[in-house]
N, C-alpha and C positions, 0 to 999 in steps of 0.2 A: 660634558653631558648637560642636558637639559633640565633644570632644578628651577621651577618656581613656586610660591605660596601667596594665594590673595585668599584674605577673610572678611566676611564682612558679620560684625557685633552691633547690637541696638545703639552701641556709641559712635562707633565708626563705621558706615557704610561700605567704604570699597578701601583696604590698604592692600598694602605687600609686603612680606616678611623671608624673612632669610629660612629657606630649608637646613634643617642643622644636616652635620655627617651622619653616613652610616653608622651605625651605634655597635653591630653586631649583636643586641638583645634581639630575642624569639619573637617572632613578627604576631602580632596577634591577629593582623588585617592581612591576608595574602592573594597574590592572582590564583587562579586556577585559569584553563583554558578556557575559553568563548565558543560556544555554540553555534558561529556561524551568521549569527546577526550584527548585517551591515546597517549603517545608521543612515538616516534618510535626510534627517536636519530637525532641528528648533524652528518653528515659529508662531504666531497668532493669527487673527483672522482681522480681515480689514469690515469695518461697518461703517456707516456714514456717520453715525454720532461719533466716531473718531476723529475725523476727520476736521469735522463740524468745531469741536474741541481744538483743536491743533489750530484752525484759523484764526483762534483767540490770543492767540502766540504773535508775538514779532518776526518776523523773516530769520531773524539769526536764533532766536530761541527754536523755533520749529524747524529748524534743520542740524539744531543741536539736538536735539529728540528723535527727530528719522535719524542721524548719524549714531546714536547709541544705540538703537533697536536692529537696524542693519546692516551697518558698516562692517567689514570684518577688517577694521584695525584692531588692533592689541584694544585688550577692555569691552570691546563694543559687543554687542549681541551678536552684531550679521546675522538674523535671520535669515533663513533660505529656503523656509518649509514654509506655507504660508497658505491660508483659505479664505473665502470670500461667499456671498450668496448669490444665488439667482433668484432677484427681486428681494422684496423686504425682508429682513431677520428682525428679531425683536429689540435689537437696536440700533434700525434704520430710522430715518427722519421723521416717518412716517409709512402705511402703507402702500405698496405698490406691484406688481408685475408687471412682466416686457409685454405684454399682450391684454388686453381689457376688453377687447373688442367681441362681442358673443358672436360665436358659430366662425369663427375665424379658422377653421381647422387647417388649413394650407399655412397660416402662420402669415399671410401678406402684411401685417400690420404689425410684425413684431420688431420690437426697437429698445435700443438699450442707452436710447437719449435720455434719461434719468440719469445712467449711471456717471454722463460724464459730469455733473456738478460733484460730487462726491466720493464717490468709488473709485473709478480710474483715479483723478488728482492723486489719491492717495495711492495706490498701486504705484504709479507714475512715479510718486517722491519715493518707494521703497527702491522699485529700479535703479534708481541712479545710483544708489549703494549697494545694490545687489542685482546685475545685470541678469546674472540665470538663474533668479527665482521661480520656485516651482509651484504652482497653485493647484490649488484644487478647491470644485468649487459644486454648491448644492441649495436646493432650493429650504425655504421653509414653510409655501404656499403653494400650489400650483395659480391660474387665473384664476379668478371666482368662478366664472361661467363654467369649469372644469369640474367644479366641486358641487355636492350635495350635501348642506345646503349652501348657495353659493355668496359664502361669506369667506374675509381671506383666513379665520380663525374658527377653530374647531374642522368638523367636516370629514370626509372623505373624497378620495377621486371617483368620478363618473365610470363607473366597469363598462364600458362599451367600448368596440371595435375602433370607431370613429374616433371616440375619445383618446383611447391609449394611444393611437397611431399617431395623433395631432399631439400631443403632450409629449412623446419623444421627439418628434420633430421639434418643438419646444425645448427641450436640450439641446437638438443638433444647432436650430437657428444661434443659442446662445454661446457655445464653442466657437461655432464660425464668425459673429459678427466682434469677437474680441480677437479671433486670430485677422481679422481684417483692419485693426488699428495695432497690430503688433506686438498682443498679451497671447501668449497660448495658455493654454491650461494643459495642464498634465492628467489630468481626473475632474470625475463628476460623482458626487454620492449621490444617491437615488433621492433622498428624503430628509430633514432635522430632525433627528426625533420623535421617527414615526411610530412609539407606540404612546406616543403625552395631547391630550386633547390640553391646547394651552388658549389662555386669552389673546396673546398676540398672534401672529402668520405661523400656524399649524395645521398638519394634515395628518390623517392616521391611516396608518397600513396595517396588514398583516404581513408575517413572512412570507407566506405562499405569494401573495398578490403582489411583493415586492420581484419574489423567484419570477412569476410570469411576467410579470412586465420588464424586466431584462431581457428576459431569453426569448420571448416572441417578440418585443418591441424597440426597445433602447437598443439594444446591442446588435441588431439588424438596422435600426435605422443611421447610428454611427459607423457600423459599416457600408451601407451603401453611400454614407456621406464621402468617403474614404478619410476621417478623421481617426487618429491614432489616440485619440484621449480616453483612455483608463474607465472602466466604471468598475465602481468600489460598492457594497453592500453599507449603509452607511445612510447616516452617523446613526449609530446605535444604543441607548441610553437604558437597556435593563439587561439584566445578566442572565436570561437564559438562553442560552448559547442555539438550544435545540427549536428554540422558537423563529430565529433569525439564521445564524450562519451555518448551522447542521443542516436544518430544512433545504434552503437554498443550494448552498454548496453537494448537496449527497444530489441533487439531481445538474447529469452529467453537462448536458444541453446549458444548462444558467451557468454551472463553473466555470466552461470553458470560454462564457464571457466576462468571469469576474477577474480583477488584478489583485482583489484583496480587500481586507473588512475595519472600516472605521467605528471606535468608542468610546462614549463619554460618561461621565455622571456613574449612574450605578450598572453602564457598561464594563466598569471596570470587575465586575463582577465574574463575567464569562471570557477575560482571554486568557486564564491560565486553561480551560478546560477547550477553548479553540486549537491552543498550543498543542497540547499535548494531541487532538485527533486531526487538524488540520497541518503539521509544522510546516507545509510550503507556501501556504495562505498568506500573506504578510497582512500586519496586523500594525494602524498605527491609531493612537490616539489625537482625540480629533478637537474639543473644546475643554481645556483646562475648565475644573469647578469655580465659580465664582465670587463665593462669599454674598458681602452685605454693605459695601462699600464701604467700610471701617477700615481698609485695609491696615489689619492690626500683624506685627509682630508674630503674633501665636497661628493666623491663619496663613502665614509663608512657611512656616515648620508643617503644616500641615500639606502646604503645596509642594514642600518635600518628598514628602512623604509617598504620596500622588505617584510622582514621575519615577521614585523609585518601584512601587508599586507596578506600574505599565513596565518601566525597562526589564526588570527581571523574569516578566512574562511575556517576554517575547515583542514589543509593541519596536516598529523603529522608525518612530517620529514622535513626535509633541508636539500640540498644538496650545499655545495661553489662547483666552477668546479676545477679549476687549484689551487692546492694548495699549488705549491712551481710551481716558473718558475727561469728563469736567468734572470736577469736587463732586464726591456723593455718589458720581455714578448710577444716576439715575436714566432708564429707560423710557423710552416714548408711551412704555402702556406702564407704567407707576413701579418696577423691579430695581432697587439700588445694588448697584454688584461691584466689586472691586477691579481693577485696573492695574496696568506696572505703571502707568504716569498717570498723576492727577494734574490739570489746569484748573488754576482759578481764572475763570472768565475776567474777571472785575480788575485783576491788579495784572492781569497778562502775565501769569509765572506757573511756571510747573514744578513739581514736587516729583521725586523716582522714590514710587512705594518698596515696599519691603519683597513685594514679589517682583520686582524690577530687578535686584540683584540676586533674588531664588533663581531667577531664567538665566542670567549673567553669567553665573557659575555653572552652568550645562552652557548657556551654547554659543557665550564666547571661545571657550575653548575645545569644542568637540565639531566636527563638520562632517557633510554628508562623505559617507568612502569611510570614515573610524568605526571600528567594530568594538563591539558592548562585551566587556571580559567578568565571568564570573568571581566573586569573591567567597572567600570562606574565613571564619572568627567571628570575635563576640562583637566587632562594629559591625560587620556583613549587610547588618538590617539600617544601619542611617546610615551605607554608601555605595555607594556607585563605581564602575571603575570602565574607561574606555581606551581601547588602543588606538592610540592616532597614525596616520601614516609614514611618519618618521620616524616608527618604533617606539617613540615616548608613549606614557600612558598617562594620562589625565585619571584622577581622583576628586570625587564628589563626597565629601561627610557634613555632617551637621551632627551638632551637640543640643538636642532638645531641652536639657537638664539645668537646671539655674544654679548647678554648680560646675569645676571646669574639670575637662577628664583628656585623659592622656589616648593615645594610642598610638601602635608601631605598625607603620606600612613597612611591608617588606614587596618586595616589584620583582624580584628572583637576582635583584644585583645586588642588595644591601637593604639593611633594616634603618626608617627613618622613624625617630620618636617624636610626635605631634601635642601639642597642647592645646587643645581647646577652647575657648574663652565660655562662657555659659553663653546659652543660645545665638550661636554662632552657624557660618557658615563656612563653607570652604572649598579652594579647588587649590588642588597641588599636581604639578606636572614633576614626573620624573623621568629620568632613563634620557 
């Protein structure tokens, strides 16, 4: 049988330890059955200040870094869930979109020759370790010329005929000219965080005007493309459900072009109550929270926390955002945010933050096809539990508490008794 245990402690980052016997003591941690949710994968979202980052690396260090993030050897992450932007995110190089050109509504001038200094490269290096990564992928700006007022930050989209028809086209071109260098995409979210009027590349929606531009434009114009890529309601960052994916979804014509609804930030707020009135909806989470570029200790307990949060409400994926930054973590418009690897520019070395082995322990060991199995006991709430397809089940706990506490997994084969180190982590496979 299948018995492993890696922990990782603020002393020790990543070891392995020996699973003891069956004990036969009353399991205080047990499976119960799963609900039916299949796992979709772990991963983050590629940005070009990543990448930008990673060139600061030596050739053997920065492929020691893509090999831990995507590799699916023993230990490594293998990311396989993965997202990216169309045109600038707020931690792009600087601002940009595939089109600048005013009144260009046919799209003749749209070009995604920007993206190959930065984006591709980086896509490209995740490929080689993970050949059928799935992306998905959304703006955080439309052009300027698109917007009122036509700046890439704050704003709204132009409501005109004209307008909307050329701005999905604006999706289609963007689908197509990456399946024409050999990236598909699997999905497009409609928007970033389209109820935050932000200083960097933002645009604000309402639900309704999100509804109608799916179902009379995007989802007609990906069909007459004959493109099979997904649109998702997304990415959603406030918790009322009824504002965004009831509105939407309750009218029939928008549903039946939606594949499902992306959520971040204080979206995490409305997918228990998604769950419960949409359960065929699939629901994944789209930009892990980011902190303050400390990445300290106490905020990986908290990114715990997080994922357990999403998984037991039905979400099946996770997204981390920034997956390598430079020291500090700072963004082109002045935001410091945390990262799983820090580079120091200056001495060419990287550091794997604390939330580098939070993600480690989800999705080195769990892959897309392993279904998320409910638990019940007094850990229930710091763990996780997934069945993988070899009948083993992988086990996610954490001990928040600065003293060490015990607990008995039981799997329905035997009870194992666990020790905790204080704020520790954990994944143990059994069965």
């Amino acid at each position: 049988m299948n018995n492993e245990w890696y922990c990782t402690t603020p002393e020790q980052p990543w070891i392995r330890r020996d699973v003891p016997p069956a004990s036969g003591n009353p399991g205080t941690l047990t499976v119960r059955a799963g609900n039916g949710q299949s796992w979709k994968g772990f991963g983050g979202c590629f940005n070009e200040l990543g990448w930008m980052a990673l060139a600061k690396l030596s050739p053997t260090d920065r492929e020691a870094v893509l090999h831990g993030l995507f590799s699916s050897d023993p230990g490594c992450c293998g990311f396989s869930y993965c997202r990216m932007p169309i045109g600038a995110s707020d931690y792009a190089r600087s601002w940009y979109s595939h089109n600048e050109h005013e009144g260009d509504y046919a799209m003749a001038h749209f070009s995604i020759e920007r993206d190959h200094k930065h984006l591709i490269p980086y896509i490209r290096a995740a490929q080689q370790y993970q050949p059928g990564l799935s992306l998905f992928a959304s703006p955080w700006s439309p052009p300027t010329w698109m917007k009122s007022p036509p700046a890439y930050n704050y704003g709204t989209l132009v409501w005109t005929p004209e307008n909307l028809t050329a701005y999905a086209r604006y999706f289609v071109r963007f689908v197509q000219a990456y399946a024409e260098i050999g990236i598909d995409l699997n999905a497009v979210h409609v928007q970033n965080e389209p109820n935050s009027d932000q200083k960097f590349p933002s645009c604000v929606w309402t639900g309704a005007k999100m509804r109608d531009f799916i179902r009379d434009y995007l989802g007609p114009a990906l069909d007459e493309a004959g493109l099979s890529t997904q649109i998702w309601i997304g990415t959603i960052e406030r918790a009322d459900v009824d504002a965004w994916a009831q509105l939407i979804l309750s009218d029939d014509a928008a549903r039946a072009a939606v594949s499902g609804v992306g959520y971040q930030w204080a979206g995490k707020g409305a997918v228990q109550r998604q769950r419960m009135a949409w359960p065929d909806v699939p629901m994944i989470q789209t930009e892990n929270e980011c902190g303050d570029g400390t990445n300290t200790w106490e905020y990986a307990h908290y990114i715990f926390d997080l994922i357990h949060h999403y998984v037991t409400n039905g979400v099946e994926a996770y997204v981390y955002w920034n997956m390598v930054l430079e020291a500090g973590g700072e963004s082109t418009w002045g935001w410091k945010q945390n990262a799983m690897v820090s580079v120091d520019p200056l001495r060419g070395t990287y550091t794997l933050n604390p939330e580098y082995h939070v993600m480690r322990h989800f999705a080195a060991y769990v892959a897309p096809g392993d279904s998320v199995l409910g638990l019940e006991g007094r850990w229930a709430g710091n763990a996780l539990a997934f069945r993988k397809r070899d009948g083993s089940i992988a086990w996610m706990l954490h001990n928040p508490f600065d003293d060490e506490r015990t607990v008995s997994i039981d799997d329905g084969r035997g009870t194992r008794e666990l020790r905790l180190d204080p704020r520790s982590f954990h994944t143990v496979i059994t069965g």
